[in-house]
N, C-alpha and C positions, 0 to 999 in steps of 0.2 A: 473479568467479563467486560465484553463491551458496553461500555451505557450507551444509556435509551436515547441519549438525544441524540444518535447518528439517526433516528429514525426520521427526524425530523426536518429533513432535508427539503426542500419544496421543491413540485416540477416544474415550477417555473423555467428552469432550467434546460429544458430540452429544447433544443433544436432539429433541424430535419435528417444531418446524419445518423449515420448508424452508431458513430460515437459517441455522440455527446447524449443522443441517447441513453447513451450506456451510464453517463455520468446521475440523470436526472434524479435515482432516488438510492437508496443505498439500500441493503439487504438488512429483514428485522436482525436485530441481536441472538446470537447463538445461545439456546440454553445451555445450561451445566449442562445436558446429556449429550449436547454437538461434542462432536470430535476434534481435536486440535485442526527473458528477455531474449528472447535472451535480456534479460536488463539491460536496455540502452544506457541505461544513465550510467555515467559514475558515481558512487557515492558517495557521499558530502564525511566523511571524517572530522570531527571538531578535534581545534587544535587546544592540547593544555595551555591554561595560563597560569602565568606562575600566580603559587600560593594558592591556585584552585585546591577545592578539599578533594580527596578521593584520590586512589590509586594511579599513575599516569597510564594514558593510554599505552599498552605495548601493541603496537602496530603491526611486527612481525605473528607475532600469536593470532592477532586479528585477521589479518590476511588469509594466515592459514587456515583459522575457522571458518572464512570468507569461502574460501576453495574447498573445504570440506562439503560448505550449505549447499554450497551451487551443483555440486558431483550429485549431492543427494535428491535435490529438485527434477535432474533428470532434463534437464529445458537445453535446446540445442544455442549455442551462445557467437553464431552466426548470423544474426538478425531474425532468420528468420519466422515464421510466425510460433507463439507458443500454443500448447494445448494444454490442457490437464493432465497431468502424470500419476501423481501421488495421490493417494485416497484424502491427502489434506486438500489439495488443489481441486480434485472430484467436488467435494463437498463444497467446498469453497465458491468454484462455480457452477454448481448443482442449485446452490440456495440463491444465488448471484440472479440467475438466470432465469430462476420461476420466478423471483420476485418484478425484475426487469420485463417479463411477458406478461405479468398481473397487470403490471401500468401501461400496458400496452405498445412498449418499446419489442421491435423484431430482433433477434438475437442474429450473432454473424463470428465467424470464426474471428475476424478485428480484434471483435468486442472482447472475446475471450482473452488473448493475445494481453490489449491493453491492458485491462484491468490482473492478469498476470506480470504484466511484465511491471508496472507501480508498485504491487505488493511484493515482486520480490527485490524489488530495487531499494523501499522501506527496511525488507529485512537485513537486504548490505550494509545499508547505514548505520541499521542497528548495532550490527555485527562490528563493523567498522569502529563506531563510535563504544567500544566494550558494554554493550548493553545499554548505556544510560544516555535518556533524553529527555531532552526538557520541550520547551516551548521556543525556545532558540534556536535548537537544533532540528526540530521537525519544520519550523519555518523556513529556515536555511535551505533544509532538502528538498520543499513545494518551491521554493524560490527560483533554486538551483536547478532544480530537474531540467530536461529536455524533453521531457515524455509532458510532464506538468502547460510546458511553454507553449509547445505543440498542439497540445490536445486541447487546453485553454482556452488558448490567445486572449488571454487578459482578462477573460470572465469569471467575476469574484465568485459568481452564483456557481460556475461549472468547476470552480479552482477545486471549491467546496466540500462538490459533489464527489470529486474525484477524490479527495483526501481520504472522503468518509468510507468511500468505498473500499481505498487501501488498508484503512487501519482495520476496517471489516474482514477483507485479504489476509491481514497480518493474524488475528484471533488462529485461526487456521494453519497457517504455513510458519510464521514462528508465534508462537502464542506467550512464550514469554518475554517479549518485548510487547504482545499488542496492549496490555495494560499502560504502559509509560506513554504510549504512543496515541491511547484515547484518551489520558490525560491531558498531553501538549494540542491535542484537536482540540478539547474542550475551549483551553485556553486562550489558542489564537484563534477561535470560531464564533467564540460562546456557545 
């Protein structure tokens, strides 16, 4: 389950767009009874090192589970904008949405877009990287993104907000990775 501290995001954060809006607070945490880009980005793959513990990355296998996730997500991988497809993505920006209009930020198909296209861009990595991540690799992938770069520009407060909102995205759309993935928030966040 997600922990409590994505709640704790501050709005300082908000700005006057419609995105960064989007970024300002994150959606509460899902109870047990919640339900489980096109991705611009590439995802970040980490590379073994020798004598790393654990099974090596098989990259072929990943790929293909990669092209599996994305068939299933349904999301058109032309650019163009994303909607919600999947009753995980419904809910996902169902809960997204009312909480983003409680604080007073105006919803916009962007908005949507964005905060899809981050969390499924998380779950490529995921994917990518055989499940496992730490706090290296999820910083790598906030580092590396283009979506992150973009939608940022440099602000630790909105970096933040955005992250929290993905790993939130992630509970949803691949839910088990989102546990690994609110662990390495915790980490590079506190």
């Amino acid at each position: 389950m997600i922990s409590s501290s994505l709640k704790r995001f501050s709005a300082a954060a908000l700005t006057t767009s419609v995105l960064a809006a989007a970024l300002a607070g994150c959606a509460p945490a899902p109870s047990d009874s919640d339900g489980p880009t096109a991705a611009a980005a590439t995802p970040t793959p980490s590379v073994p090192v020798e004598g790393e513990e654990g099974p090596a990355l098989d990259m072929e296998a990943a790929i293909l589970e990669r092209e599996e996730f994305l068939d299933a997500q349904q999301q058109p991988r032309d650019g163009s904008l994303l909607s919600a497809k999947t009753p995980e993505q419904q809910e996902f920006i169902a809960q997204q949405r009312a909480y983003l209009e409680s604080q007073g930020a105006t919803w916009a198909p962007e908005t949507e877009s964005l905060l899809l296209a981050t969390t499924l861009d998380a779950c490529e990595t995921a994917i990518l990287n055989n499940h496992r991540t730490d706090a290296d690799i999820f910083a790598m992938h906030v580092n590396s993104s283009p979506i992150f770069a973009q939608v940022t520009q440099g602000d630790a407060a909105a970096e933040q907000g955005l992250a929290s909102i993905m790993v939130f995205g992630m509970s949803f759309v691949c839910p088990s990775d989102a546990e690994q993935w609110d662990a390495a928030y915790i980490e590079v966040y506190g």
